[in-house]
C-alpha positions in Angstrom: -15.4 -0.6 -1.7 -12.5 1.0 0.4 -11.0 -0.1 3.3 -11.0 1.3 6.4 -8.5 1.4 9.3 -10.5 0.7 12.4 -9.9 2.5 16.0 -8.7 -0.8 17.0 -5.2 0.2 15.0 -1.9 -0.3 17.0 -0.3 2.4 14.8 2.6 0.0 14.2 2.9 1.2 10.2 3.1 -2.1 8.6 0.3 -1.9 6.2 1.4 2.1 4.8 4.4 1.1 2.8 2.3 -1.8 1.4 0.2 0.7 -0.2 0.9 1.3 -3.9 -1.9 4.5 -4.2 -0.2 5.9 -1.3 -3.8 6.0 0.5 -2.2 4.7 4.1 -1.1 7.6 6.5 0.4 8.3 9.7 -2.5 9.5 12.3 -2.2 13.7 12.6 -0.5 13.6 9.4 -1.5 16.1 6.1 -2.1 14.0 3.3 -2.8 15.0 -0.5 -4.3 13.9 -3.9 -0.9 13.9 -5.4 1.1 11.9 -2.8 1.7 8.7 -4.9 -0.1 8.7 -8.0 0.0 11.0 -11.5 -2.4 13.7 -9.9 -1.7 17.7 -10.3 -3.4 20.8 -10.1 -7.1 21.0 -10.2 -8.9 17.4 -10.9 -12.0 15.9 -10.7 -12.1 12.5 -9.1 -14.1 10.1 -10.6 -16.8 10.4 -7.8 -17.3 13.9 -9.3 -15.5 15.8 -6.1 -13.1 18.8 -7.4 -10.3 19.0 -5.4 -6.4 20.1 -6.1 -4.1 17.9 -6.1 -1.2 19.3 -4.6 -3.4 21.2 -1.3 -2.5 19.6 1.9 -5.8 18.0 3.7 -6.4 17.8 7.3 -6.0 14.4 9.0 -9.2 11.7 8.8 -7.6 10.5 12.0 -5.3 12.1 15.0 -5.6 8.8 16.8 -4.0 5.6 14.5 -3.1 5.4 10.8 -5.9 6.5 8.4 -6.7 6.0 4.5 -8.2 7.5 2.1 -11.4 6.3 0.9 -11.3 8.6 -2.8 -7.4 6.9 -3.5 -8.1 3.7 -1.9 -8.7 1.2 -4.6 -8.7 -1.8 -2.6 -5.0 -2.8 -4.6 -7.4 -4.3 -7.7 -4.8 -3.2 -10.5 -2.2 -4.0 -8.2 -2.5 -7.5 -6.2 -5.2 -10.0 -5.7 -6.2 -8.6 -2.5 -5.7 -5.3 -0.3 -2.4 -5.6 0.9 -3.1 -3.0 4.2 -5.2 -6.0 5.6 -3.0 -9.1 4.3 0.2 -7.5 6.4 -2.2 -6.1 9.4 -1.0 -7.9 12.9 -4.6 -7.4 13.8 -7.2 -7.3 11.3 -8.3 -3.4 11.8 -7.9 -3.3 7.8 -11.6 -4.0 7.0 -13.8 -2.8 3.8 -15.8 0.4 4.5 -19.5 0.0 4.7 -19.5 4.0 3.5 -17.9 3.6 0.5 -19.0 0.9 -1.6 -17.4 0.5 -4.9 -17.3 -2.2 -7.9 -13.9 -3.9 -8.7 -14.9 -2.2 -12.2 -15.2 1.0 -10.6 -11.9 0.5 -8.3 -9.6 -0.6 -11.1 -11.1 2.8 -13.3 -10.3 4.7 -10.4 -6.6 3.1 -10.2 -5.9 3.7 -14.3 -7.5 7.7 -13.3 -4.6 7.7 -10.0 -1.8 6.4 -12.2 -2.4 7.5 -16.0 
């Protein structure tokens, strides 16, 4: 499954350069498909969504830093373990309940962010 950054976030921006999918943002920030991985133009996420790559999105949160569930790939590919919660100062880097994924379908979606 994803992670989630919960409202108990003390925006201090560790866990966003710890990132390699580039899923972490900045609260009130635009954030797209494209921003850290191989993605361009019109693609369809492995979910089956549509989206374009390069369109800026609205912000998931104004409030604290945010990620994004359909990028997030929990750092399987990567590291042994999500790295947003191994550097959070206060454990608001927890999986997301919404989003449940297998690591089979995480590390599929990490080859499909960084082919």
């Amino acid at each position: 499954m994803a992670i989630i950054i919960t409202d108990e976030c003390i925006n201090c921006g560790a866990c966003e350069p710890e990132c390699p999918n580039n899923a972490i943002y900045e609260s009130a920030s635009d954030w797209r498909y494209k921003d850290g991985t191989t993605l361009k133009g019109t693609v369809v996420l492995p979910n089956g969504k549509t989206v374009d790559a390069d369109t800026d999105n609205e912000p998931i949160s104004d409030e604290y830093y945010f990620i994004v569930s359909d990028k997030c790939t929990e750092c399987k590919g990567f590291h042994d373990e999500p790295q947003c919660a191994a550097v959070c100062p206060v454990d608001c880097c927890v999986p997301d309940e919404k989003h449940i994924e297998t690591a089979e379908n995480l590390i599929s979606k990490k080859e499909f962010l960084h082919k």
